[in-house]
Jmol script that loads the backbone (N, CA, C; Angstrom):
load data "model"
ATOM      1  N   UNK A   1     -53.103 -67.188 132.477  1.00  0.00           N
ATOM      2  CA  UNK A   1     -52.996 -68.291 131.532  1.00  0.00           C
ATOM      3  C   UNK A   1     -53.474 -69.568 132.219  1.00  0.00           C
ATOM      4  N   UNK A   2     -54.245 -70.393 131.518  1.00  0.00           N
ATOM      5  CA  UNK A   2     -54.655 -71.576 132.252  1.00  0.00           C
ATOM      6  C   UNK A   2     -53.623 -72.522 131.920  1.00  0.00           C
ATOM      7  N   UNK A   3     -53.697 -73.935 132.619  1.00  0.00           N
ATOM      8  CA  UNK A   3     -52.748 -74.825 132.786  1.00  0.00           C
ATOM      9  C   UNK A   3     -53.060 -75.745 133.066  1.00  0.00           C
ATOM     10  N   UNK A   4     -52.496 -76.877 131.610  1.00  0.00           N
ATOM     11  CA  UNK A   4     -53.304 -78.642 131.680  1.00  0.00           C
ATOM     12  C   UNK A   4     -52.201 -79.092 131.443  1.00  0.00           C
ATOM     13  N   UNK A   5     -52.483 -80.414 132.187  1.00  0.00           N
ATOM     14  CA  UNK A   5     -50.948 -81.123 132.205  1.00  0.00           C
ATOM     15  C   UNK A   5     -51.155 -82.367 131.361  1.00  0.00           C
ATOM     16  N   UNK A   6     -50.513 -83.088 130.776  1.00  0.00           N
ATOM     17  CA  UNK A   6     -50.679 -84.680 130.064  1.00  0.00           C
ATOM     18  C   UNK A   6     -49.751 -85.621 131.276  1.00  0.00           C
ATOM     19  N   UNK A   7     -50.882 -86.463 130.559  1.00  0.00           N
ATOM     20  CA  UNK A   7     -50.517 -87.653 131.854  1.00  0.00           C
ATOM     21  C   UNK A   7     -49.295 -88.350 131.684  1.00  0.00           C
ATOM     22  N   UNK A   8     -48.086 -87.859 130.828  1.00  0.00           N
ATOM     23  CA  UNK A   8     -47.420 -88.306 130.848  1.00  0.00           C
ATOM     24  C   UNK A   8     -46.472 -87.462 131.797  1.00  0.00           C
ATOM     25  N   UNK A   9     -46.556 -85.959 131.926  1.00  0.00           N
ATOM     26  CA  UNK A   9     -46.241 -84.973 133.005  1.00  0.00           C
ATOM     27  C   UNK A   9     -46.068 -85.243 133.942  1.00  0.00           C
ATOM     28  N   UNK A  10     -47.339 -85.907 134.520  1.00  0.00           N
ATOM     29  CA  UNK A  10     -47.274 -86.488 136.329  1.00  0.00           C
ATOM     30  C   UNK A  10     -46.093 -87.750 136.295  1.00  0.00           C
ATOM     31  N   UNK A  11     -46.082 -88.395 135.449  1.00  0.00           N
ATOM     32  CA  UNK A  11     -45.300 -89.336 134.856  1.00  0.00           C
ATOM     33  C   UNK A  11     -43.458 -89.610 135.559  1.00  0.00           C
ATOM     34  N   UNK A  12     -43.530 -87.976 134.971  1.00  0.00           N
ATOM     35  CA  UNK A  12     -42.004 -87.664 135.430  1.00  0.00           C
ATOM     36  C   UNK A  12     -42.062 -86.542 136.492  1.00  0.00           C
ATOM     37  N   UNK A  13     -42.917 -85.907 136.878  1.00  0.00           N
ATOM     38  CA  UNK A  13     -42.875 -85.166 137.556  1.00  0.00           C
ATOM     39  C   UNK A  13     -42.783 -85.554 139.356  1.00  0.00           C
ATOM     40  N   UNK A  14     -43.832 -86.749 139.297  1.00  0.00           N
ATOM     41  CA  UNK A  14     -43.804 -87.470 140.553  1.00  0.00           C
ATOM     42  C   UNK A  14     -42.429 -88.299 140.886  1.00  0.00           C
ATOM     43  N   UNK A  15     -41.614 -88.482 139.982  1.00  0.00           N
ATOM     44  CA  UNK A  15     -40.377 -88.843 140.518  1.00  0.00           C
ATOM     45  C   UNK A  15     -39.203 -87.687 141.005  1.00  0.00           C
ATOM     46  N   UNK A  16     -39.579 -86.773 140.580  1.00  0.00           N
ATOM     47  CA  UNK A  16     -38.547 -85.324 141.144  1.00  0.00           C
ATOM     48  C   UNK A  16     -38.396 -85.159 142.478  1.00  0.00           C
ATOM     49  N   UNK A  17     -37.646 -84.799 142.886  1.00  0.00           N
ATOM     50  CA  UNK A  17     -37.389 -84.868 144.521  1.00  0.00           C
ATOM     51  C   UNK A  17     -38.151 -83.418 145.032  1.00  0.00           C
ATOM     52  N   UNK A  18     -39.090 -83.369 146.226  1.00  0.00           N
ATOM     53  CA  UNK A  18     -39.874 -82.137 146.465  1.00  0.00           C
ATOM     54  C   UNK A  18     -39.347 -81.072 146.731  1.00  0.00           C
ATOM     55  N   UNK A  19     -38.095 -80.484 147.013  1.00  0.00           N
ATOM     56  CA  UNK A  19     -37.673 -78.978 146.591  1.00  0.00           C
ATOM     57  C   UNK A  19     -37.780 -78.988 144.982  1.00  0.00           C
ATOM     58  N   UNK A  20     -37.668 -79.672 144.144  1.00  0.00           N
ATOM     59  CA  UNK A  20     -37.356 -79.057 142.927  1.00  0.00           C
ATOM     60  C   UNK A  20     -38.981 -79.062 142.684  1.00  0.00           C
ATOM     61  N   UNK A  21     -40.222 -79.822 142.983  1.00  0.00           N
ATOM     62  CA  UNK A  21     -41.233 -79.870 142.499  1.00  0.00           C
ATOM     63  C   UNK A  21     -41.661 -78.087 142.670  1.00  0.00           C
ATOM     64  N   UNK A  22     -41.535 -78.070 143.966  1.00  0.00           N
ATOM     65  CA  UNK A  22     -41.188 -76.632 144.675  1.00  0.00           C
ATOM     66  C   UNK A  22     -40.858 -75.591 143.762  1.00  0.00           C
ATOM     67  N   UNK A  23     -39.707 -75.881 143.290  1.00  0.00           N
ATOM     68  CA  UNK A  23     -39.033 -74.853 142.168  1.00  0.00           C
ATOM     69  C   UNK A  23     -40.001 -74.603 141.052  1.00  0.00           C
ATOM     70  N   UNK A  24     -40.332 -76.185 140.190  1.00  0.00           N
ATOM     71  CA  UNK A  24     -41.720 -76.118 139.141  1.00  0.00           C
ATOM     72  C   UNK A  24     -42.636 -74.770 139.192  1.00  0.00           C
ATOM     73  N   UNK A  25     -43.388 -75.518 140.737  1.00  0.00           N
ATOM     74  CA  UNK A  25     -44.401 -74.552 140.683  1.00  0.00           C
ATOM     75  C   UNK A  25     -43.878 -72.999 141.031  1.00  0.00           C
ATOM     76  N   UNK A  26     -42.903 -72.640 141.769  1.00  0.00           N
ATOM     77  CA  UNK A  26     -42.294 -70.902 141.900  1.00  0.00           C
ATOM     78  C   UNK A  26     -42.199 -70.887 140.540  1.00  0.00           C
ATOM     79  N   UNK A  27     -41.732 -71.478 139.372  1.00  0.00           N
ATOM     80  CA  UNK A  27     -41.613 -71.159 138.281  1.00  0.00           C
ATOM     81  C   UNK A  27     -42.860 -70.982 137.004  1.00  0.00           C
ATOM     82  N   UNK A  28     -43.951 -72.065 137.391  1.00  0.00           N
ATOM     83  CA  UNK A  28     -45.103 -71.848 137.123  1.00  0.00           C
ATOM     84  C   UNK A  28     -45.939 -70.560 137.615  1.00  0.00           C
ATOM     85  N   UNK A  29     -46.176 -70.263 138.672  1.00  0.00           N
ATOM     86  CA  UNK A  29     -46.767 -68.876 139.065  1.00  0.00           C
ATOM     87  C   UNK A  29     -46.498 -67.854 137.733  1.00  0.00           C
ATOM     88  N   UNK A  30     -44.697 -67.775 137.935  1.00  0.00           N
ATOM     89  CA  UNK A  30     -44.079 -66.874 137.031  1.00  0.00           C
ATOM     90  C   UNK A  30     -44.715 -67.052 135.848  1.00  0.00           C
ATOM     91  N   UNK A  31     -44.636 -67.959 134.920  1.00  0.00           N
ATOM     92  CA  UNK A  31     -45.359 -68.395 133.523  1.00  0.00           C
ATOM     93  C   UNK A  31     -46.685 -67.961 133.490  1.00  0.00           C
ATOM     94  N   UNK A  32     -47.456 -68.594 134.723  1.00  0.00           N
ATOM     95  CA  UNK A  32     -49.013 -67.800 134.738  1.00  0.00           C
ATOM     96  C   UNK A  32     -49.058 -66.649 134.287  1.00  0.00           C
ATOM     97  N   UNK A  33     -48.052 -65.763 134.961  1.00  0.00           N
ATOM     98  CA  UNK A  33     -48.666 -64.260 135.066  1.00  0.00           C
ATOM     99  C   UNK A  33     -47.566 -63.141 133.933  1.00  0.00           C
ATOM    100  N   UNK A  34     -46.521 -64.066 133.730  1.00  0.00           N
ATOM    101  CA  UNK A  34     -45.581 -63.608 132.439  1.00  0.00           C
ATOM    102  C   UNK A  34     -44.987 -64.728 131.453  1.00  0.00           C
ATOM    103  N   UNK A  35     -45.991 -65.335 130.612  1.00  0.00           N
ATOM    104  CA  UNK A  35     -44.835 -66.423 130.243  1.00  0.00           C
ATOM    105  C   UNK A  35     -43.678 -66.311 129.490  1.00  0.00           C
ATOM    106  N   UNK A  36     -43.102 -64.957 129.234  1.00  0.00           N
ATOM    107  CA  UNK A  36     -42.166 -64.676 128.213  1.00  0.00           C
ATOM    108  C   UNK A  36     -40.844 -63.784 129.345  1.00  0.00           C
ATOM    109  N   UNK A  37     -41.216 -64.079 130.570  1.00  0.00           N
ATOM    110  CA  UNK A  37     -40.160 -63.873 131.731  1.00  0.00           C
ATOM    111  C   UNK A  37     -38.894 -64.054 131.379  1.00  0.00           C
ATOM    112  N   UNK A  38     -37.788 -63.433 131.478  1.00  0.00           N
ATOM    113  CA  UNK A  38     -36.657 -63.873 131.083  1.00  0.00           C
ATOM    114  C   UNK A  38     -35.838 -64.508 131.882  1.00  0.00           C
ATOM    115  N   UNK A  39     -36.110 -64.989 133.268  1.00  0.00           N
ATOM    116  CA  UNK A  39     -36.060 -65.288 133.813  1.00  0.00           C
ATOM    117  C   UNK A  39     -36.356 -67.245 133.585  1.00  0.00           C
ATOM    118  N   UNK A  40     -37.141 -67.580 132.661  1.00  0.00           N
ATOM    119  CA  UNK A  40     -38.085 -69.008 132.272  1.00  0.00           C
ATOM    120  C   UNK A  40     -37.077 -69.049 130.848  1.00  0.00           C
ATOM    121  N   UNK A  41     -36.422 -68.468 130.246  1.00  0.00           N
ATOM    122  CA  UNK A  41     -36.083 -68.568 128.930  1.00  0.00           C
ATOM    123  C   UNK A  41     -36.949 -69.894 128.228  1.00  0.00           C
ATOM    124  N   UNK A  42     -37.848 -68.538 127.942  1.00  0.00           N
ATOM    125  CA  UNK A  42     -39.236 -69.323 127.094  1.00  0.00           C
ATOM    126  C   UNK A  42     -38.786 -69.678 125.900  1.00  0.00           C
ATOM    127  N   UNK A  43     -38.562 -71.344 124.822  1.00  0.00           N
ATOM    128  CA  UNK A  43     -38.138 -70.809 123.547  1.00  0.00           C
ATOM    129  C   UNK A  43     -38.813 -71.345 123.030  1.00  0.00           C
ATOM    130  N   UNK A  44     -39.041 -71.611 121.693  1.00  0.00           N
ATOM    131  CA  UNK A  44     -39.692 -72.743 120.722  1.00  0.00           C
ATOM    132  C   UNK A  44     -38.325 -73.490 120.490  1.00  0.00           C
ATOM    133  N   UNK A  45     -38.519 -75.053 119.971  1.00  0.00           N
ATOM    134  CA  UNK A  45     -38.072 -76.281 119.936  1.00  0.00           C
ATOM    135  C   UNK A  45     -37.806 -76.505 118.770  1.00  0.00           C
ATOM    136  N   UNK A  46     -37.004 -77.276 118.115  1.00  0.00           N
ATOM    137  CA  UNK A  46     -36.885 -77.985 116.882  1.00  0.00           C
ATOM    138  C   UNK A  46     -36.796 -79.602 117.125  1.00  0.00           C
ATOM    139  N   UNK A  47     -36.473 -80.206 116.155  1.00  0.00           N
ATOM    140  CA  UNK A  47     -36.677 -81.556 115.753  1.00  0.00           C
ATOM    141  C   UNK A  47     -37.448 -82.192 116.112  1.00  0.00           C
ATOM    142  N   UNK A  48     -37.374 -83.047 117.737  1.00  0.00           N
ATOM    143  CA  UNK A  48     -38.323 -84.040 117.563  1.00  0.00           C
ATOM    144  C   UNK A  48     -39.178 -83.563 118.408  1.00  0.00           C
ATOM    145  N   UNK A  49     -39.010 -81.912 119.086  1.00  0.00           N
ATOM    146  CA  UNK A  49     -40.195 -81.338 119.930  1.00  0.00           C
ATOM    147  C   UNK A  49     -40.560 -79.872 119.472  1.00  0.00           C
ATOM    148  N   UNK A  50     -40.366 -80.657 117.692  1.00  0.00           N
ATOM    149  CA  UNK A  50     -40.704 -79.177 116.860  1.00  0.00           C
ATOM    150  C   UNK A  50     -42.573 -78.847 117.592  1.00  0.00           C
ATOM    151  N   UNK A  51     -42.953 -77.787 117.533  1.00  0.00           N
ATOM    152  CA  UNK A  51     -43.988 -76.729 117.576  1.00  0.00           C
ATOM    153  C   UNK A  51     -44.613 -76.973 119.016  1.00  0.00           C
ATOM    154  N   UNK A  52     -43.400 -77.578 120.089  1.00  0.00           N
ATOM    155  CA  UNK A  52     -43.175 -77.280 121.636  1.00  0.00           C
ATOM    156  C   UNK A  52     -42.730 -76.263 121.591  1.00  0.00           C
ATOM    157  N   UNK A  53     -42.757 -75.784 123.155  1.00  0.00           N
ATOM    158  CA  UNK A  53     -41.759 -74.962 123.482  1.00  0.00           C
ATOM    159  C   UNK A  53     -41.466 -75.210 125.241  1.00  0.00           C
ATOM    160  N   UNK A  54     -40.392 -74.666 125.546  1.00  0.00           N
ATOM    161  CA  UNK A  54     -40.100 -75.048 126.936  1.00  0.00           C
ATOM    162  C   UNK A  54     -39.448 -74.146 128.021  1.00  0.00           C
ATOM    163  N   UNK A  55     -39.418 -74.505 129.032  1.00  0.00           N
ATOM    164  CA  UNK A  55     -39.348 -73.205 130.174  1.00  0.00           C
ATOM    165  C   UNK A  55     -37.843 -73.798 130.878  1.00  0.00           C
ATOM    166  N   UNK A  56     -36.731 -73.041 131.760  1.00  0.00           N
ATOM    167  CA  UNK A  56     -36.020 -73.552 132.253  1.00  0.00           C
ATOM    168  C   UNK A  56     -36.955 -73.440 134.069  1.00  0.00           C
ATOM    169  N   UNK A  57     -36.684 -74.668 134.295  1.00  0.00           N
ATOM    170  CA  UNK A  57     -37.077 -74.583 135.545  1.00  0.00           C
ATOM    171  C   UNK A  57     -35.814 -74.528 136.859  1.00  0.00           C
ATOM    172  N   UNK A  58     -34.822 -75.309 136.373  1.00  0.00           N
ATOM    173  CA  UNK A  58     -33.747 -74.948 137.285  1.00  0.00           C
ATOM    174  C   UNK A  58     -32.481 -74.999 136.144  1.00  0.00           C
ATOM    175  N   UNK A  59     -31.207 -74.902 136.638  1.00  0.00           N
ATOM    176  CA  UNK A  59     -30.007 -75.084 135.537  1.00  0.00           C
ATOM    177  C   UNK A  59     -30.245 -76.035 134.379  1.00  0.00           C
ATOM    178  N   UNK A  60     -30.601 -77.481 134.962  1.00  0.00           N
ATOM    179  CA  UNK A  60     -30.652 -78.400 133.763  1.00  0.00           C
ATOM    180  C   UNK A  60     -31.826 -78.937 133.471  1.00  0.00           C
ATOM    181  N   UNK A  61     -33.014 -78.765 134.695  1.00  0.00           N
ATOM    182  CA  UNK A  61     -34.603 -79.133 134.125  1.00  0.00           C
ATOM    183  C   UNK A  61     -35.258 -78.174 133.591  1.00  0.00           C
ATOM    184  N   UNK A  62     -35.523 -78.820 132.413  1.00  0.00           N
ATOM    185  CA  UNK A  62     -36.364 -78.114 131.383  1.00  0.00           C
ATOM    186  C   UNK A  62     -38.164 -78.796 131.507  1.00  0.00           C
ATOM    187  N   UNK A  63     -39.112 -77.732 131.405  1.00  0.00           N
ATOM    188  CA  UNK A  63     -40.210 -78.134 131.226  1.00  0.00           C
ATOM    189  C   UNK A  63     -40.661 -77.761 130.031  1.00  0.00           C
ATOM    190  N   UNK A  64     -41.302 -79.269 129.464  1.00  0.00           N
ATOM    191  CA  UNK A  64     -41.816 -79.037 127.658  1.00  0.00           C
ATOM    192  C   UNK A  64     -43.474 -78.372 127.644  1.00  0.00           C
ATOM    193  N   UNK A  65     -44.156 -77.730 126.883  1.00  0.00           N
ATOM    194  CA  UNK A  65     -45.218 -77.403 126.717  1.00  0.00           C
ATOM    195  C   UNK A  65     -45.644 -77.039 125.543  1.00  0.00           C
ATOM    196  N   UNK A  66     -47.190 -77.059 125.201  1.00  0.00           N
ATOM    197  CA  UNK A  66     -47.414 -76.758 124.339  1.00  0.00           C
ATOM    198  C   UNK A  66     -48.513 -75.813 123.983  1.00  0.00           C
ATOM    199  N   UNK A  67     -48.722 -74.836 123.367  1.00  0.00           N
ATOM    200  CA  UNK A  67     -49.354 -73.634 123.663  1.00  0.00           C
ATOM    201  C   UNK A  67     -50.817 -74.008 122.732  1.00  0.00           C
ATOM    202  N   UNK A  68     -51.657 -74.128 123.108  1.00  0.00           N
ATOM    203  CA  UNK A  68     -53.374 -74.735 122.852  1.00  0.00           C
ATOM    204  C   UNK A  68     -53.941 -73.844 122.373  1.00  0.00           C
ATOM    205  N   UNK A  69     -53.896 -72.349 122.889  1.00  0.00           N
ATOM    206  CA  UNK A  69     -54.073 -71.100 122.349  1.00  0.00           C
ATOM    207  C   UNK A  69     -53.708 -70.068 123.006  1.00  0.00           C
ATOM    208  N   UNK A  70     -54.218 -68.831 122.697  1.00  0.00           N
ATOM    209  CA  UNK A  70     -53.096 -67.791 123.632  1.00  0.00           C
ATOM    210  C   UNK A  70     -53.107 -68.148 124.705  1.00  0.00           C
ATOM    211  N   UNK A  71     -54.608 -68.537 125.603  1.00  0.00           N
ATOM    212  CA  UNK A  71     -54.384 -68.640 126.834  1.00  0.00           C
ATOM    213  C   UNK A  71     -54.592 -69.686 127.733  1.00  0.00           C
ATOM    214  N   UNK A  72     -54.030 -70.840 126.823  1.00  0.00           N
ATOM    215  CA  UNK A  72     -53.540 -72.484 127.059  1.00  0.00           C
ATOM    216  C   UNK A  72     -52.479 -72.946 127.070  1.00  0.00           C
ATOM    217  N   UNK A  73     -52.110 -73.455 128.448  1.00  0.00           N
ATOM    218  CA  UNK A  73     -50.551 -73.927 127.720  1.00  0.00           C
ATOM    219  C   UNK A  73     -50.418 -75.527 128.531  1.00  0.00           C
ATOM    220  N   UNK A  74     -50.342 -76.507 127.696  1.00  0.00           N
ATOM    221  CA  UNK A  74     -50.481 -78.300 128.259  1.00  0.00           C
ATOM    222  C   UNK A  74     -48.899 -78.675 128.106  1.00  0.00           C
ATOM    223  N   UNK A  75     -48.426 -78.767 129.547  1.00  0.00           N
ATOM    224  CA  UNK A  75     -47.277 -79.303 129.909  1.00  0.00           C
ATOM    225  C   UNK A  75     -47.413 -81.085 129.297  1.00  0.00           C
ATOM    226  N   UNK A  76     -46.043 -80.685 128.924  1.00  0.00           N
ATOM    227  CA  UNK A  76     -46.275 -81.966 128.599  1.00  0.00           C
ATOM    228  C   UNK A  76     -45.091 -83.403 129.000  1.00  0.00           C
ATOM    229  N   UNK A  77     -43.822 -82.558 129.568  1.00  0.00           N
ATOM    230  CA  UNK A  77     -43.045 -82.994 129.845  1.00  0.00           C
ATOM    231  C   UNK A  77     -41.821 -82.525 130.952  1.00  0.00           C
ATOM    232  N   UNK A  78     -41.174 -83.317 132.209  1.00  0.00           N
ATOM    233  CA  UNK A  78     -40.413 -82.510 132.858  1.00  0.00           C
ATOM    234  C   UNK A  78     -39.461 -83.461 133.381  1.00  0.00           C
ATOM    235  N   UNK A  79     -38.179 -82.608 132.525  1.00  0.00           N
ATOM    236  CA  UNK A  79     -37.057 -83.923 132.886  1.00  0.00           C
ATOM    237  C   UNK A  79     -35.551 -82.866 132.592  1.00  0.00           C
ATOM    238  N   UNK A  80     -34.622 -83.116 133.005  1.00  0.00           N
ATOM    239  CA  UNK A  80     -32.966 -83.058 132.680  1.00  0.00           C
ATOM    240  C   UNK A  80     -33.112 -83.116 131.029  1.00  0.00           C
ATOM    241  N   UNK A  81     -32.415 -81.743 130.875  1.00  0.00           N
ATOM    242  CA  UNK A  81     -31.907 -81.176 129.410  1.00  0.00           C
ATOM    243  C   UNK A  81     -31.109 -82.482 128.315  1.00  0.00           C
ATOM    244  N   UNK A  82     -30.230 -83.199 129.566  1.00  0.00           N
ATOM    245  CA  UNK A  82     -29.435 -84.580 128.693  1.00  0.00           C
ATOM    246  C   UNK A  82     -30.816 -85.409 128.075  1.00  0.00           C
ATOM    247  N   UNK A  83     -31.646 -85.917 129.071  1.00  0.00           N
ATOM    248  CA  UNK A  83     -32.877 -86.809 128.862  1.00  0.00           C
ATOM    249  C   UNK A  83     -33.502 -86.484 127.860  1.00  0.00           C
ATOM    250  N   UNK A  84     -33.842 -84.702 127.344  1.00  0.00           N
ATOM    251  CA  UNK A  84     -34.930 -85.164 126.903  1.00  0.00           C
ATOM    252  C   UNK A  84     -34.574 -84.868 125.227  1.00  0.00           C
ATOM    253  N   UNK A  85     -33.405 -84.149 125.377  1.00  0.00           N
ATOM    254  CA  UNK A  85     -32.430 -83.728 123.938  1.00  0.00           C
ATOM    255  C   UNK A  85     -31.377 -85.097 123.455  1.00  0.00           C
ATOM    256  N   UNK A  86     -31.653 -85.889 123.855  1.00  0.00           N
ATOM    257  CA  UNK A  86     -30.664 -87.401 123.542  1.00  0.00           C
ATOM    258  C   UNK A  86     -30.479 -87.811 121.996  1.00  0.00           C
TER     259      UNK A  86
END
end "model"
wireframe off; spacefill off
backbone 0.3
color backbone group
């Protein structure tokens, strides 16, 4: 699966402390090569990140994305479950 990020991604991503960036990408590999891992609890979104969907990257960071076509997927967001469900 290929993988584009929005510039709002780097946004929040560059403030994460580098083990968890760490975690991202161990968790990205996974998505590459299975994105429906159960391990990522891949889901689709409602309300205001209806026809997102998002990956767990650790207990409470969630990464948002959005699927471009089968074999596109543009991150679009990476932050704490409180942050981004408010």
């Amino acid at each position: 699966m290929k993988i584009d990020y929005h510039k709002k991604f780097y946004k929040t991503f560059d403030k994460l402390p580098i083990k968890i960036q760490e975690k991202f990408y161990e968790r990205l590999r996974i998505f590459s090569q299975t994105p429906f891992n159960a391990i990522l609890n891949n889901h689709a979104l409602t309300g205001e990140y209806r026809g997102y969907r998002s990956i767990d990257i650790t207990g409470d960071l969630r990464a948002i994305f959005e699927l471009i076509d089968k074999d596109t997927a543009l991150f679009i967001i990476v932050d704490t479950h409180s942050n981004l469900y408010k």
